[in-house]
C-alpha positions as CSV (number, residue, x, y, z in Angstrom):
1,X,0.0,0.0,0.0
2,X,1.3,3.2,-1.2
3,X,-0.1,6.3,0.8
4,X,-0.3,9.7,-0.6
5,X,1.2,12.6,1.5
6,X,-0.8,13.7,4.3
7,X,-2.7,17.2,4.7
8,X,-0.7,19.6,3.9
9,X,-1.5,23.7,4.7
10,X,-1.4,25.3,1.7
11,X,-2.6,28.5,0.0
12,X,-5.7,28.5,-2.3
13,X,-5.7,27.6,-5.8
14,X,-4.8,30.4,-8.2
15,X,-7.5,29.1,-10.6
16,X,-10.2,27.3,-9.2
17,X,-11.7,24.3,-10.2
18,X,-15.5,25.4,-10.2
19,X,-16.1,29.3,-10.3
20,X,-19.1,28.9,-8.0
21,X,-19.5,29.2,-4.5
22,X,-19.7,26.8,-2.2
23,X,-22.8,26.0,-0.4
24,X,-23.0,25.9,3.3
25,X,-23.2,22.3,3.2
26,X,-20.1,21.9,0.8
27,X,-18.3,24.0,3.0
28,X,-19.4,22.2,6.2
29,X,-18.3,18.7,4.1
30,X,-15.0,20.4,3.4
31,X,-14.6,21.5,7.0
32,X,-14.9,17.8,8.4
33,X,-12.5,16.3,5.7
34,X,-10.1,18.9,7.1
35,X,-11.1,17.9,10.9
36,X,-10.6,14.1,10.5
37,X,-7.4,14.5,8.7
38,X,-6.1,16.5,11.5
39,X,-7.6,14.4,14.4
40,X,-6.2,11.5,12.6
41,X,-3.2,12.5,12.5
42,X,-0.1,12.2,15.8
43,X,1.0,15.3,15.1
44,X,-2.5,16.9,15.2
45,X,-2.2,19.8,12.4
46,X,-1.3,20.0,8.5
47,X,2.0,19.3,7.3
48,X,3.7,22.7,5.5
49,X,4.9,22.9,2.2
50,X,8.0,23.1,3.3
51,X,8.1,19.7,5.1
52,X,6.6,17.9,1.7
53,X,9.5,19.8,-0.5
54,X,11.9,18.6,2.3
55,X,11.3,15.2,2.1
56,X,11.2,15.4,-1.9
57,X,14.6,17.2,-2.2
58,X,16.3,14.6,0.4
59,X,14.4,11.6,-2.1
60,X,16.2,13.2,-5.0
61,X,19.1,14.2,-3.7
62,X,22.9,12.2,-3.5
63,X,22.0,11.6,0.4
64,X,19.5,9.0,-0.9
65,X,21.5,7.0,-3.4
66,X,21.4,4.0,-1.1
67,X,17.5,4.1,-0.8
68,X,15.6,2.0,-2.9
69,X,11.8,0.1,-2.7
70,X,10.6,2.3,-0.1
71,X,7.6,4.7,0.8
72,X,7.9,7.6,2.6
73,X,5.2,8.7,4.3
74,X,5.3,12.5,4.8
75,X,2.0,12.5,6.6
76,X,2.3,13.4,10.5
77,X,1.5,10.0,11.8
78,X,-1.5,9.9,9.2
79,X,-1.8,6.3,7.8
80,X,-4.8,6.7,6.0
């Protein structure tokens, strides 16, 4: 099982996917996806886009030649 990176605090799109508002109940919806990925997380908050970037430039980088078949989840303790 592969697991994707975990919340991550980050600012708004610059183009939006739908131009319309969202309705109370979509932004309710949205505002428990945010609250169960935090609660389920150890850390208890959103990763920052610098902590992602961090983990991808140490993947790619000469201090990770010896790494190989592994995931790396950058996700606070979330495990899906």
């Amino acid at each position: 099982m592969q697991w994707p990176p975990g919340g991550t605090d980050a600012p708004a799109r610059l183009v939006p996917r739908n131009e319309e508002t969202p309705s109370a109940e979509e932004q309710a919806w949205y505002q428990q996806v945010i609250d169960q990925t935090v609660n389920s997380s150890l850390m208890h908050r959103y990763g920052t886009l610098a902590e992602q970037a961090n983990a991808i430039l140490f993947l790619a980088s000469d201090d990770a030649s010896y790494i190989t078949g592994v995931t790396l989840p950058v996700a606070g303790g979330d495990l899906g």
